[in-house]
mmCIF file of the N, C-alpha and C atoms, coordinates in Angstrom:
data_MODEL
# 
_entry.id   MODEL 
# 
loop_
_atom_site.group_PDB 
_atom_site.id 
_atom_site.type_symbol 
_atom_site.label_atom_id 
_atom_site.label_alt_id 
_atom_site.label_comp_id 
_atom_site.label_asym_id 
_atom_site.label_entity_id 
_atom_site.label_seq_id 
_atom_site.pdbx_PDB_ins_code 
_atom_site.Cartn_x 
_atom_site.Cartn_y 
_atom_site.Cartn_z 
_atom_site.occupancy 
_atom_site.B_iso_or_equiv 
_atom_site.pdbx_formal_charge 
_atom_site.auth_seq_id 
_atom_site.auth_comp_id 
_atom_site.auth_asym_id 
_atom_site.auth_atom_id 
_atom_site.pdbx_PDB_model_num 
ATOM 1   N N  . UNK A 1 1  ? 0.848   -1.164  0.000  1.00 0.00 ? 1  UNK A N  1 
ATOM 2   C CA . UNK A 1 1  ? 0.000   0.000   0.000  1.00 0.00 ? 1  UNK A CA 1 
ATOM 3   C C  . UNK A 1 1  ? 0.900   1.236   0.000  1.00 0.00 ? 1  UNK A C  1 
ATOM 4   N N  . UNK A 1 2  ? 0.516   2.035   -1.212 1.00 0.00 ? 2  UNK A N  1 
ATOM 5   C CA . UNK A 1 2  ? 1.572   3.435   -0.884 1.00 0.00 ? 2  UNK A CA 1 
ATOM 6   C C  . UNK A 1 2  ? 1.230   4.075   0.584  1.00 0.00 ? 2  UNK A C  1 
ATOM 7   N N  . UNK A 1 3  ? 2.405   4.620   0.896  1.00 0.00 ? 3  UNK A N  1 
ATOM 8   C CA . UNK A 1 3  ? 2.776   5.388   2.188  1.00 0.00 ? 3  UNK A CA 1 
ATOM 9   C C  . UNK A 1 3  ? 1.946   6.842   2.175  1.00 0.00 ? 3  UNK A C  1 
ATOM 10  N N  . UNK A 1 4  ? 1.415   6.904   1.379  1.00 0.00 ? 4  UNK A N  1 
ATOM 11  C CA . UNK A 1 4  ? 0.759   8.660   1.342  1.00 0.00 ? 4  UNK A CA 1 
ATOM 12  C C  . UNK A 1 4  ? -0.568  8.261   1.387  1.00 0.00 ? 4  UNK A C  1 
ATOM 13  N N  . UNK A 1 5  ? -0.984  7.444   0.562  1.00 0.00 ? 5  UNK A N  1 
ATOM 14  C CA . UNK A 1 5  ? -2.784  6.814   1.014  1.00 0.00 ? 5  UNK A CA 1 
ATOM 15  C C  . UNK A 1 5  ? -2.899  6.437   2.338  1.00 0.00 ? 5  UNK A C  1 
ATOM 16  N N  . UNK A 1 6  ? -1.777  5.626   2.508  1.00 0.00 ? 6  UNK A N  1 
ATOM 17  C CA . UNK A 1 6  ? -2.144  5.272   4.033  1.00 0.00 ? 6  UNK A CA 1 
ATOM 18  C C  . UNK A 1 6  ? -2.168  6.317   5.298  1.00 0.00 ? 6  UNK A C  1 
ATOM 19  N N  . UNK A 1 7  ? -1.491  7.487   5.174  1.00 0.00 ? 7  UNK A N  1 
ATOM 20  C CA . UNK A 1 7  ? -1.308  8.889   5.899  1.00 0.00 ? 7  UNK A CA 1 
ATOM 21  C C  . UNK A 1 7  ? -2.282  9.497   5.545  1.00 0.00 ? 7  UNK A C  1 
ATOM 22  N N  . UNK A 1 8  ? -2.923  9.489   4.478  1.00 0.00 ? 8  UNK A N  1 
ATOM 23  C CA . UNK A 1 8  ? -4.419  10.287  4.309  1.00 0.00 ? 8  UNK A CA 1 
ATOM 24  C C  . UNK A 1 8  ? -5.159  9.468   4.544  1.00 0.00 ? 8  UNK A C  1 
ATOM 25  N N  . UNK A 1 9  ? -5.601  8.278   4.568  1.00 0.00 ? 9  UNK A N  1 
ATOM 26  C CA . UNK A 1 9  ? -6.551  7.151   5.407  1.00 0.00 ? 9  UNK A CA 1 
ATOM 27  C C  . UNK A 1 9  ? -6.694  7.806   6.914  1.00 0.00 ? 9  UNK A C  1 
ATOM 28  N N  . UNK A 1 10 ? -5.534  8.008   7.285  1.00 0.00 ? 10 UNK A N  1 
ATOM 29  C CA . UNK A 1 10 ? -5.160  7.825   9.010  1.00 0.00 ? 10 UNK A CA 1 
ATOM 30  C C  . UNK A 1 10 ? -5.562  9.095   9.518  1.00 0.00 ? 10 UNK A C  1 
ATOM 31  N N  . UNK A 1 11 ? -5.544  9.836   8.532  1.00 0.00 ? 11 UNK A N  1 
ATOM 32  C CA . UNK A 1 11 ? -6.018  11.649  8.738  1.00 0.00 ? 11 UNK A CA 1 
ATOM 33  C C  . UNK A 1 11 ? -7.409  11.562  8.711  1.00 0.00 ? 11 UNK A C  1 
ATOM 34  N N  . UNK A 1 12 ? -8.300  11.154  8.196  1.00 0.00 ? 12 UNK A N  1 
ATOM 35  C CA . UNK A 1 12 ? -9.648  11.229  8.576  1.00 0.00 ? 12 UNK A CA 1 
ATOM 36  C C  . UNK A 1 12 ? -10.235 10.582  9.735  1.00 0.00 ? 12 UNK A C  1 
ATOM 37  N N  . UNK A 1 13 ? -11.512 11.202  10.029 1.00 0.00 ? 13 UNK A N  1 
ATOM 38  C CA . UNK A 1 13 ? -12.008 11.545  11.365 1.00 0.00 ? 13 UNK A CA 1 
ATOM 39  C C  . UNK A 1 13 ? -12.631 9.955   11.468 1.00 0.00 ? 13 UNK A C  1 
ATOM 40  N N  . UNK A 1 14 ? -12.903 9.724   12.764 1.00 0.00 ? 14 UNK A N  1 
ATOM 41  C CA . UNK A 1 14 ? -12.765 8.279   12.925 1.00 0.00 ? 14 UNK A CA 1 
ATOM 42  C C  . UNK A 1 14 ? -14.361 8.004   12.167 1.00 0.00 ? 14 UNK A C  1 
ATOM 43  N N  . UNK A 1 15 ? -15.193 8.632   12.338 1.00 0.00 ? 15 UNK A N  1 
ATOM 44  C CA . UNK A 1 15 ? -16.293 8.336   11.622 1.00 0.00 ? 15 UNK A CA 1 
ATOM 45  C C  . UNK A 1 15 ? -16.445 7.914   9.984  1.00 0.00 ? 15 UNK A C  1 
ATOM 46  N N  . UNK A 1 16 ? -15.137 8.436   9.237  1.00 0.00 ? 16 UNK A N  1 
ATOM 47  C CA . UNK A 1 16 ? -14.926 8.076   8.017  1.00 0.00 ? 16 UNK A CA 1 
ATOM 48  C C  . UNK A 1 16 ? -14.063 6.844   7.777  1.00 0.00 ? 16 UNK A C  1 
ATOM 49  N N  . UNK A 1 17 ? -13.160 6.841   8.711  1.00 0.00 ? 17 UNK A N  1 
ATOM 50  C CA . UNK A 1 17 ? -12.403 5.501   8.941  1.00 0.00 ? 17 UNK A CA 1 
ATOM 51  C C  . UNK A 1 17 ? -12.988 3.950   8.872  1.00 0.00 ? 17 UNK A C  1 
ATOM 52  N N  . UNK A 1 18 ? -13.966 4.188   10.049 1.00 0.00 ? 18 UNK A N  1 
ATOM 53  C CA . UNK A 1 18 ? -14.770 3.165   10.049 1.00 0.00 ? 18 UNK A CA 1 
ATOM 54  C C  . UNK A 1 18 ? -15.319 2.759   9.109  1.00 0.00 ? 18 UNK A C  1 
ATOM 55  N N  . UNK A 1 19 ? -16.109 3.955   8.440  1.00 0.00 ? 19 UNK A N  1 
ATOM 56  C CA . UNK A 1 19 ? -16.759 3.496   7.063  1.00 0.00 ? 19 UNK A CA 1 
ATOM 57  C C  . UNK A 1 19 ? -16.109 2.828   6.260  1.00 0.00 ? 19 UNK A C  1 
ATOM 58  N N  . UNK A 1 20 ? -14.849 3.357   5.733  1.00 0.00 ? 20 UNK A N  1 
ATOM 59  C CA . UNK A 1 20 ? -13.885 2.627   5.039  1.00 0.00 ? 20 UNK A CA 1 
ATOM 60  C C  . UNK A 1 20 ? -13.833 1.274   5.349  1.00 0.00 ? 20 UNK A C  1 
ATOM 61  N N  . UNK A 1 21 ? -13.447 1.467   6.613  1.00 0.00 ? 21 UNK A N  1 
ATOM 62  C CA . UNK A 1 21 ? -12.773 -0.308  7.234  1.00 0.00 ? 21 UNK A CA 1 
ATOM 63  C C  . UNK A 1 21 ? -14.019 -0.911  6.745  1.00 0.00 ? 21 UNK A C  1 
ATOM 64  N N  . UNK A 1 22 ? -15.257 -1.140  6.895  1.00 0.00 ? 22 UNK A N  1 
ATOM 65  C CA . UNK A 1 22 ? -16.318 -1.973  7.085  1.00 0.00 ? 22 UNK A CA 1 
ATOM 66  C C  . UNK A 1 22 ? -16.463 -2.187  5.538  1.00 0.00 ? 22 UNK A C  1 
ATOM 67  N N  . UNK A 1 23 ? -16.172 -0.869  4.618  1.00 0.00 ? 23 UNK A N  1 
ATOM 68  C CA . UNK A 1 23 ? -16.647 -1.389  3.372  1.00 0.00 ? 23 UNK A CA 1 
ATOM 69  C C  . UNK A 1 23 ? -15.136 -2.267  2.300  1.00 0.00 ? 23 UNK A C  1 
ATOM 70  N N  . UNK A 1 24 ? -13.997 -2.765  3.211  1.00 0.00 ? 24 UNK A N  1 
ATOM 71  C CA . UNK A 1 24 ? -12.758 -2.948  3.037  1.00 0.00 ? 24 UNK A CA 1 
ATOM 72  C C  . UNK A 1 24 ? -13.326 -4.776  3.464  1.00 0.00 ? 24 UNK A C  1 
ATOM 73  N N  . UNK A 1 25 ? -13.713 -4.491  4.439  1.00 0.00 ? 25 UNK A N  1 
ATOM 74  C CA . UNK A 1 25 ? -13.799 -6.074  5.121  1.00 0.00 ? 25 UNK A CA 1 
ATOM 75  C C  . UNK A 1 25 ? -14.983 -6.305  4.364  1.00 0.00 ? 25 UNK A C  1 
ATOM 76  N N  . UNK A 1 26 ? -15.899 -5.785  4.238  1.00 0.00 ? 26 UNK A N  1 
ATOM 77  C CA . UNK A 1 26 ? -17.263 -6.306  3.553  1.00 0.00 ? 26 UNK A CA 1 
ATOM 78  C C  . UNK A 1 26 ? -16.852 -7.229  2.019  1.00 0.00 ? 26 UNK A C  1 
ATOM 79  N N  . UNK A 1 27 ? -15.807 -6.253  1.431  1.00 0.00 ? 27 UNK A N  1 
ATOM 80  C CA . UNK A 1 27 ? -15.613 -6.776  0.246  1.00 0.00 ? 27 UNK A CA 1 
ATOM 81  C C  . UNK A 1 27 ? -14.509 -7.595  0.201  1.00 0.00 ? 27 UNK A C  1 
ATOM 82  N N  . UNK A 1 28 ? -13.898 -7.822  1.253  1.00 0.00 ? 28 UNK A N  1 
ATOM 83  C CA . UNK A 1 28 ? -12.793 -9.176  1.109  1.00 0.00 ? 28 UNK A CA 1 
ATOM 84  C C  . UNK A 1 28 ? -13.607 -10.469 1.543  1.00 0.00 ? 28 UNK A C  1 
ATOM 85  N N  . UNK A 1 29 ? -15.040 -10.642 3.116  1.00 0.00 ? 29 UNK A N  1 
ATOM 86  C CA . UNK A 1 29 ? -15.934 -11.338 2.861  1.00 0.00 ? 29 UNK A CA 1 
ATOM 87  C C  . UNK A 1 29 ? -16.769 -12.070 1.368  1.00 0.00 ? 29 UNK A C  1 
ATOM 88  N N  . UNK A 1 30 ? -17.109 -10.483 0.949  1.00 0.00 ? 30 UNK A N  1 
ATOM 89  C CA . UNK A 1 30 ? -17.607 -11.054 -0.293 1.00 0.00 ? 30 UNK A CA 1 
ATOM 90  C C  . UNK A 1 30 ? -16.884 -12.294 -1.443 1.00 0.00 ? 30 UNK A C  1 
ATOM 91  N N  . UNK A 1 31 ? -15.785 -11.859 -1.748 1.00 0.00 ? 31 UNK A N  1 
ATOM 92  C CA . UNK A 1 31 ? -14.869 -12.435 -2.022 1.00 0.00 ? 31 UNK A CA 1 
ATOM 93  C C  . UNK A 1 31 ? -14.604 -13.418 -1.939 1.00 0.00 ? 31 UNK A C  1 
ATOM 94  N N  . UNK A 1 32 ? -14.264 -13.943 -0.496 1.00 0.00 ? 32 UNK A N  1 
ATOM 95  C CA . UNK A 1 32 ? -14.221 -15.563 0.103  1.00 0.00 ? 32 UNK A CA 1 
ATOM 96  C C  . UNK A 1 32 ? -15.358 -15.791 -0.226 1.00 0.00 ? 32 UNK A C  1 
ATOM 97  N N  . UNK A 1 33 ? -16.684 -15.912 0.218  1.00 0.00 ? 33 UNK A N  1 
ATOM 98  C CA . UNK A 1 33 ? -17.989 -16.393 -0.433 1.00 0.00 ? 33 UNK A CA 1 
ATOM 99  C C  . UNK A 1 33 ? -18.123 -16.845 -1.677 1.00 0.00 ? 33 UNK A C  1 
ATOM 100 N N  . UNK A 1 34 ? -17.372 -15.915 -2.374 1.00 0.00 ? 34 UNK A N  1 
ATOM 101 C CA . UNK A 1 34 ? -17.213 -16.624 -3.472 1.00 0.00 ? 34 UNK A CA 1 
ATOM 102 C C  . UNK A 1 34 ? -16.140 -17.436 -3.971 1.00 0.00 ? 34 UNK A C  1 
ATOM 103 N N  . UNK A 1 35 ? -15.420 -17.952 -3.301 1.00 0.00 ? 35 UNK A N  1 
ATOM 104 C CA . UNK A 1 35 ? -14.798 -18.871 -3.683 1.00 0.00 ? 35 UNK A CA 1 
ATOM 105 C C  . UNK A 1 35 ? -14.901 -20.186 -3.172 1.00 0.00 ? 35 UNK A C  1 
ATOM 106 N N  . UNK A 1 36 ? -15.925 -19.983 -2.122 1.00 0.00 ? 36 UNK A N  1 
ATOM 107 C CA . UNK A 1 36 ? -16.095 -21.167 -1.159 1.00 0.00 ? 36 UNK A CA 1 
ATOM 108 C C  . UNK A 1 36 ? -17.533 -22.004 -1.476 1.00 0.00 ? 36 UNK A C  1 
ATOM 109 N N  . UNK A 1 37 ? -17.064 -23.519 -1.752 1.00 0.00 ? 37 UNK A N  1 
ATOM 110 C CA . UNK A 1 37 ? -18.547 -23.984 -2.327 1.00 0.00 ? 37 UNK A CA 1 
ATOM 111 C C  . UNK A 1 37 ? -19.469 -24.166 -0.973 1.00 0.00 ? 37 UNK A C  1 
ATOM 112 N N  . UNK A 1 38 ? -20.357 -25.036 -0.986 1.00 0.00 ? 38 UNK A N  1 
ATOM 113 C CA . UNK A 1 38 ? -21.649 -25.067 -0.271 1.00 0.00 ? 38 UNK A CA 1 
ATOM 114 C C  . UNK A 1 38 ? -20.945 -26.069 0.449  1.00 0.00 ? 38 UNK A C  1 
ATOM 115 N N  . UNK A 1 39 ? -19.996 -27.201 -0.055 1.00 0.00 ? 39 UNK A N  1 
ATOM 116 C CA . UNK A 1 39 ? -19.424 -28.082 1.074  1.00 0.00 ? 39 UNK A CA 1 
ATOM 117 C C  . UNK A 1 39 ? -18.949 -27.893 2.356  1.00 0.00 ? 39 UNK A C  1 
ATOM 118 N N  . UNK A 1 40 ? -17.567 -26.668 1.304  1.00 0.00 ? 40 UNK A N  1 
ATOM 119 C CA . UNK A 1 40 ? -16.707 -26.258 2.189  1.00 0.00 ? 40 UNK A CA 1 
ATOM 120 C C  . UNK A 1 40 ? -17.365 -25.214 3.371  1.00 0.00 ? 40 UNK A C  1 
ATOM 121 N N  . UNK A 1 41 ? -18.156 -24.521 2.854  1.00 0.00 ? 41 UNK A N  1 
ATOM 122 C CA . UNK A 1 41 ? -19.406 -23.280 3.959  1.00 0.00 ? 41 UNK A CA 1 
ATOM 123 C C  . UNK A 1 41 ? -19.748 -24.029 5.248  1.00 0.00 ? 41 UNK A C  1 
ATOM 124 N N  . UNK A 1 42 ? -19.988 -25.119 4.851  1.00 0.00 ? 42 UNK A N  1 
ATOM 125 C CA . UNK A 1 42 ? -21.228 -26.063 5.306  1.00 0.00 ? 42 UNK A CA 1 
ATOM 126 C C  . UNK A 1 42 ? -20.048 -26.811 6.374  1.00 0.00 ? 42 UNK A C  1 
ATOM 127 N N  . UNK A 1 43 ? -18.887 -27.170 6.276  1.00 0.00 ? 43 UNK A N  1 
ATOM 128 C CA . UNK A 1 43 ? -17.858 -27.534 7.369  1.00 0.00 ? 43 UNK A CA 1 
ATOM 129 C C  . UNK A 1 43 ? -17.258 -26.519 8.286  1.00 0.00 ? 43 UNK A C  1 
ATOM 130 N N  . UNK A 1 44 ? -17.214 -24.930 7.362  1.00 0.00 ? 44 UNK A N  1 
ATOM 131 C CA . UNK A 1 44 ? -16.683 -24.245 8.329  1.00 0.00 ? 44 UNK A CA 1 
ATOM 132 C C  . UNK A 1 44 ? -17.653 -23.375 9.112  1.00 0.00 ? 44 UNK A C  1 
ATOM 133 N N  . UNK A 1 45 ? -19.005 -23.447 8.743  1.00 0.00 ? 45 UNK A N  1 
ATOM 134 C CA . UNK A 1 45 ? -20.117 -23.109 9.764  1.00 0.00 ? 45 UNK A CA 1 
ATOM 135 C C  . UNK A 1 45 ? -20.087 -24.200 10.814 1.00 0.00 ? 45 UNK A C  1 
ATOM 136 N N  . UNK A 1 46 ? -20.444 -25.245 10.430 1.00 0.00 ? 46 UNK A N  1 
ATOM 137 C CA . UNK A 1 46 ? -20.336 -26.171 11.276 1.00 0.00 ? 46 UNK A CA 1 
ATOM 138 C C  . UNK A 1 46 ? -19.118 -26.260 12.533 1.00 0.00 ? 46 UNK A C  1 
ATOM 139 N N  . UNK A 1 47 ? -17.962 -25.979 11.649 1.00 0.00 ? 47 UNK A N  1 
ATOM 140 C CA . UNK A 1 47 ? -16.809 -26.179 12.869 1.00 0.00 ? 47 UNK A CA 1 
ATOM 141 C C  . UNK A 1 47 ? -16.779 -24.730 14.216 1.00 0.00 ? 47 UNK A C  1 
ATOM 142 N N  . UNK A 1 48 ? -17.563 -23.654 13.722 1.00 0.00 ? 48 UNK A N  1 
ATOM 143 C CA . UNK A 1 48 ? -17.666 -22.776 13.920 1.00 0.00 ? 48 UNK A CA 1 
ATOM 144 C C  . UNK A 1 48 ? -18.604 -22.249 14.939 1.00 0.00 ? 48 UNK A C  1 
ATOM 145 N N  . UNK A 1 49 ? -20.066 -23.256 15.046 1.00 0.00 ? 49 UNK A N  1 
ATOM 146 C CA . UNK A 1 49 ? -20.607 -23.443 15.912 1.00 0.00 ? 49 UNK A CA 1 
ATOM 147 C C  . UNK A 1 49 ? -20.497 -24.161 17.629 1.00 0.00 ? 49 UNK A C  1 
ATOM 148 N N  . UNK A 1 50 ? -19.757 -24.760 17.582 1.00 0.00 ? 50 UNK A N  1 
ATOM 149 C CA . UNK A 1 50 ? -19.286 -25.138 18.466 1.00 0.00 ? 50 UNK A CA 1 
ATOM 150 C C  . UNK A 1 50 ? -18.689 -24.170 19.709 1.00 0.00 ? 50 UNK A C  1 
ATOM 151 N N  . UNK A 1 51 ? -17.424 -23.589 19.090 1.00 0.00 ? 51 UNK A N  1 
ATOM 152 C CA . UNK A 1 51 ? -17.045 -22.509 20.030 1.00 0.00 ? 51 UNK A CA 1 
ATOM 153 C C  . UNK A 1 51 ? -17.855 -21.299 20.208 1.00 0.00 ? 51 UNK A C  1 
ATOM 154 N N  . UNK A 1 52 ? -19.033 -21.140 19.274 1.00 0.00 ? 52 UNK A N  1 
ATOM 155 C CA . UNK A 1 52 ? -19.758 -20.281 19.303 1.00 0.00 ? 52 UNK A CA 1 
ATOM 156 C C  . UNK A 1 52 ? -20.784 -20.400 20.169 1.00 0.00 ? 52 UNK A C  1 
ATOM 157 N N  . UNK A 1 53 ? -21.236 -21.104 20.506 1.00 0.00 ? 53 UNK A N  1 
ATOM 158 C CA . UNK A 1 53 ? -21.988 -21.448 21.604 1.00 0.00 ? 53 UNK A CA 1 
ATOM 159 C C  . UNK A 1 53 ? -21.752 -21.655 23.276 1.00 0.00 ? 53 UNK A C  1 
ATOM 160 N N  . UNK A 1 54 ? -19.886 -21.938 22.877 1.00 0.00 ? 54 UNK A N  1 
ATOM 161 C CA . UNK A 1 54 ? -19.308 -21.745 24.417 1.00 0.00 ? 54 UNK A CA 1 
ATOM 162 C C  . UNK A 1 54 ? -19.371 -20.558 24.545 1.00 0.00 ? 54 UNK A C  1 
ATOM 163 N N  . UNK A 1 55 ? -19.076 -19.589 23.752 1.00 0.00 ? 55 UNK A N  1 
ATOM 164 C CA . UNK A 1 55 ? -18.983 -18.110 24.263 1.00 0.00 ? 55 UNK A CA 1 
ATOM 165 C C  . UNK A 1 55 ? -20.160 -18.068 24.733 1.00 0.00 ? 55 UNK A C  1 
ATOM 166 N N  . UNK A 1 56 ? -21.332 -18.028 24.021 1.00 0.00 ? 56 UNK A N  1 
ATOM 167 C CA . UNK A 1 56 ? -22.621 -17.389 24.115 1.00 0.00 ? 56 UNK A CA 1 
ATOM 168 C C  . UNK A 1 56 ? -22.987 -18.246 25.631 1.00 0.00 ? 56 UNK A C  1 
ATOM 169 N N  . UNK A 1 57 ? -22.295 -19.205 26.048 1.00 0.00 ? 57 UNK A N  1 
ATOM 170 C CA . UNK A 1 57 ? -22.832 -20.249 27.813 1.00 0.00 ? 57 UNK A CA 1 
ATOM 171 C C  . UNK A 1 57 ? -21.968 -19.456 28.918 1.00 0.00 ? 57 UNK A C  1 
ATOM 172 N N  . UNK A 1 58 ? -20.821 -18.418 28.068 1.00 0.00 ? 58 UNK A N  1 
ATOM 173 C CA . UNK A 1 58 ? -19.453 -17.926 29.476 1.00 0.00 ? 58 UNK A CA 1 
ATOM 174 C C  . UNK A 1 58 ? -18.688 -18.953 29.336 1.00 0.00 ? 58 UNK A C  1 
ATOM 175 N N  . UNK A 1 59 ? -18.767 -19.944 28.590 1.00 0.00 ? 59 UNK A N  1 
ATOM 176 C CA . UNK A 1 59 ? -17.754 -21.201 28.776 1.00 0.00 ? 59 UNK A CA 1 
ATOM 177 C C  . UNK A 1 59 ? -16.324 -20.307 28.158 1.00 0.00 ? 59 UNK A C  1 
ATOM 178 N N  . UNK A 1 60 ? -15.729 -19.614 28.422 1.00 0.00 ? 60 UNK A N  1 
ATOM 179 C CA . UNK A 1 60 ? -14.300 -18.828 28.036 1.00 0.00 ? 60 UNK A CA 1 
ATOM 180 C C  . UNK A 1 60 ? -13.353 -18.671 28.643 1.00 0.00 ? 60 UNK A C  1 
ATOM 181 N N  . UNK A 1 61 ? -11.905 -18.888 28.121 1.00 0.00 ? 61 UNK A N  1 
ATOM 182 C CA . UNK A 1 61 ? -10.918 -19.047 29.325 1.00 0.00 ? 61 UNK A CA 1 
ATOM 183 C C  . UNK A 1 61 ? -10.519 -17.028 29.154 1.00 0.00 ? 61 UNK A C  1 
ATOM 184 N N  . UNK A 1 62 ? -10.131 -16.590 30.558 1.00 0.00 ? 62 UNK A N  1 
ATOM 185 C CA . UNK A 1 62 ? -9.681  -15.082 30.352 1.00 0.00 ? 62 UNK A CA 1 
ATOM 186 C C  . UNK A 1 62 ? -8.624  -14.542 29.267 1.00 0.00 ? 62 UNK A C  1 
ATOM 187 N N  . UNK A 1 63 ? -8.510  -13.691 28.968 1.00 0.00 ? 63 UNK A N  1 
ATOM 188 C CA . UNK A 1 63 ? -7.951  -12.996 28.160 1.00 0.00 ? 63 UNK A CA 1 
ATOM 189 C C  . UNK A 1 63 ? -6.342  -13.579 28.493 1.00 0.00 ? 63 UNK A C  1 
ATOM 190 N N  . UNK A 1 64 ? -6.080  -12.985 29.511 1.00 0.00 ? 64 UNK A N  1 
ATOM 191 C CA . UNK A 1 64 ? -4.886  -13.045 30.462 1.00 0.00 ? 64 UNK A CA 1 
ATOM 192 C C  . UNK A 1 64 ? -3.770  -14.232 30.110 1.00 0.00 ? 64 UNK A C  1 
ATOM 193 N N  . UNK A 1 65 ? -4.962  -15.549 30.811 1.00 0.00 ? 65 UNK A N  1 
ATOM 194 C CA . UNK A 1 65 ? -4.595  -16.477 30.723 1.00 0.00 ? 65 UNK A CA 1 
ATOM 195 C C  . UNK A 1 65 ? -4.386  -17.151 29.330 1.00 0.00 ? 65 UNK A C  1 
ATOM 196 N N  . UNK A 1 66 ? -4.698  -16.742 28.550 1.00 0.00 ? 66 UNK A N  1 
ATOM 197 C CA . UNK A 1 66 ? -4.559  -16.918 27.013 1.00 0.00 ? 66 UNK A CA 1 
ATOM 198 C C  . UNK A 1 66 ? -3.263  -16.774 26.115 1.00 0.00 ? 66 UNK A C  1 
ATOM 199 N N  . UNK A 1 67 ? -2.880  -15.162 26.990 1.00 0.00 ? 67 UNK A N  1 
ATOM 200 C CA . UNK A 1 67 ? -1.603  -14.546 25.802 1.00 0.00 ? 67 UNK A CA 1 
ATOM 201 C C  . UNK A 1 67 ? -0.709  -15.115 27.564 1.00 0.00 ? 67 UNK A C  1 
ATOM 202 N N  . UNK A 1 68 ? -0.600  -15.752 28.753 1.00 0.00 ? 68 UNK A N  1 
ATOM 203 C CA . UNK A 1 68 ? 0.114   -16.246 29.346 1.00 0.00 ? 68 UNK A CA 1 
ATOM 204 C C  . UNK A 1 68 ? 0.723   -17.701 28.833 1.00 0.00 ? 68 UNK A C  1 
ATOM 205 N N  . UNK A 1 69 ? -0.465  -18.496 28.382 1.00 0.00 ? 69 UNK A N  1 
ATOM 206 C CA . UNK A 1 69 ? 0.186   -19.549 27.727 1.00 0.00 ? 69 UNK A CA 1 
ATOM 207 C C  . UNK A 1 69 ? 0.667   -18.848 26.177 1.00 0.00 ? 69 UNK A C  1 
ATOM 208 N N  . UNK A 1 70 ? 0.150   -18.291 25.744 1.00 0.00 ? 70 UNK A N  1 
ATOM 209 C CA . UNK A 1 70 ? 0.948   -18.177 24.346 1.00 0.00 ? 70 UNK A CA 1 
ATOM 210 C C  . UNK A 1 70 ? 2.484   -17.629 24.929 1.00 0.00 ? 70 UNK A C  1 
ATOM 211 N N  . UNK A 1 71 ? 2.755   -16.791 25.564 1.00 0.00 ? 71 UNK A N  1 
ATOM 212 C CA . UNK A 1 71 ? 3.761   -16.296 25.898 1.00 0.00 ? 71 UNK A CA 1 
ATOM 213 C C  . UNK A 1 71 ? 4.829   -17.593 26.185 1.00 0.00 ? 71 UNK A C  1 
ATOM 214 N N  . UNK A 1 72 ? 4.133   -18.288 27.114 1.00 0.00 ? 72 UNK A N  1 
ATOM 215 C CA . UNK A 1 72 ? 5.357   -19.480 27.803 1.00 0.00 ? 72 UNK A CA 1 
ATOM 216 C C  . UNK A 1 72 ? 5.694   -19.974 26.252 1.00 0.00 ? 72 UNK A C  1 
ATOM 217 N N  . UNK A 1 73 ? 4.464   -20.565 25.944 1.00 0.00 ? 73 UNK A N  1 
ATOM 218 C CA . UNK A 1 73 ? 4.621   -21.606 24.702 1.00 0.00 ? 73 UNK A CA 1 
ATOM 219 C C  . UNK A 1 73 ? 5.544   -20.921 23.535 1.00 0.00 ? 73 UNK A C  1 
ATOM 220 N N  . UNK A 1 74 ? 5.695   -19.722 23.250 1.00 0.00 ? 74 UNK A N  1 
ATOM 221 C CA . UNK A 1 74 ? 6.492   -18.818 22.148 1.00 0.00 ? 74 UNK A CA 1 
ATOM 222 C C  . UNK A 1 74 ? 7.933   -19.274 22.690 1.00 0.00 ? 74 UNK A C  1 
ATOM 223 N N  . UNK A 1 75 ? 8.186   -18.790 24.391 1.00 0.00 ? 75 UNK A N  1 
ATOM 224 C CA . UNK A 1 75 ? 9.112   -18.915 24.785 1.00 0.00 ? 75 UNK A CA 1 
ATOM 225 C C  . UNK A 1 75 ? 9.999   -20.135 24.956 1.00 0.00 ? 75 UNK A C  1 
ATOM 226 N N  . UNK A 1 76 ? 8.906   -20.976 25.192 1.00 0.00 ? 76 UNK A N  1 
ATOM 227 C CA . UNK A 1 76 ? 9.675   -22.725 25.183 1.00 0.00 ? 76 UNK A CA 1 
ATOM 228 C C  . UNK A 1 76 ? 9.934   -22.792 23.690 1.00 0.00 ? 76 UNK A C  1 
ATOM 229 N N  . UNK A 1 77 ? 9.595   -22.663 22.983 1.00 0.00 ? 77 UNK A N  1 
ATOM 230 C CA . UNK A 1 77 ? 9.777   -22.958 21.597 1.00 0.00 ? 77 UNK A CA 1 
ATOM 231 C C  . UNK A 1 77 ? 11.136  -21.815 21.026 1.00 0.00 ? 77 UNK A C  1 
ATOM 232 N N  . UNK A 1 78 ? 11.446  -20.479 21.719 1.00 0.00 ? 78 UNK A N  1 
ATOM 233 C CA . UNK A 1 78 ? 12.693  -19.778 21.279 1.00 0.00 ? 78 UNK A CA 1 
ATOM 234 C C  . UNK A 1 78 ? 13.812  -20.648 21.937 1.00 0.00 ? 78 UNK A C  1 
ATOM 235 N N  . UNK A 1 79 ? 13.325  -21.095 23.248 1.00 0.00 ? 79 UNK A N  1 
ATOM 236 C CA . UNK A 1 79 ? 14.778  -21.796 23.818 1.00 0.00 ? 79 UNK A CA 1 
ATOM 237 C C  . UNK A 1 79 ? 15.249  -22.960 23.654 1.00 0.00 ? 79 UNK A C  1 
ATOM 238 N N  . UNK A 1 80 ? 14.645  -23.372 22.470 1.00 0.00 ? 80 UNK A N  1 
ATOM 239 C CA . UNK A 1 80 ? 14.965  -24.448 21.765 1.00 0.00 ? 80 UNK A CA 1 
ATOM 240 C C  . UNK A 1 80 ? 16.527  -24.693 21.102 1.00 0.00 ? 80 UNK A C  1 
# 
């Protein structure tokens, strides 16, 4: 991405930003949709439901504790 679009992106007021972002992600969604058949949809909804429903029960481990194991686990794996 040129360096001057991205400095005039960053200069507008967050209300225009957003707009951008949403119509940026909308159309990279679109996109995947279309490349993805009814099989493949149909496995990654499926796989998708699952954890989606722990959230929606509180079944969630904290934030904290999350980037704590990623941290160790990065780290056991540098001192390799």
């Amino acid at each position: 991405m040129p360096q001057q679009l991205l400095q005039q992106l960053v200069a507008l007021d967050e209300s225009a930003r957003l707009e951008i972002a949403h119509a940026l992600l909308k159309s990279v969604d679109e996109a995947v949709d279309v490349d993805m058949g009814d099989e493949e949809r149909t496995r990654l909804e499926t796989a998708l439901d699952h954890p989606l429903a722990q959230a929606a029960a509180g079944q969630t481990v904290p934030a904290d504790e999350v980037f704590r194991a990623l941290r160790a686990k990065r780290e056991a794996q540098a001192a390799r």
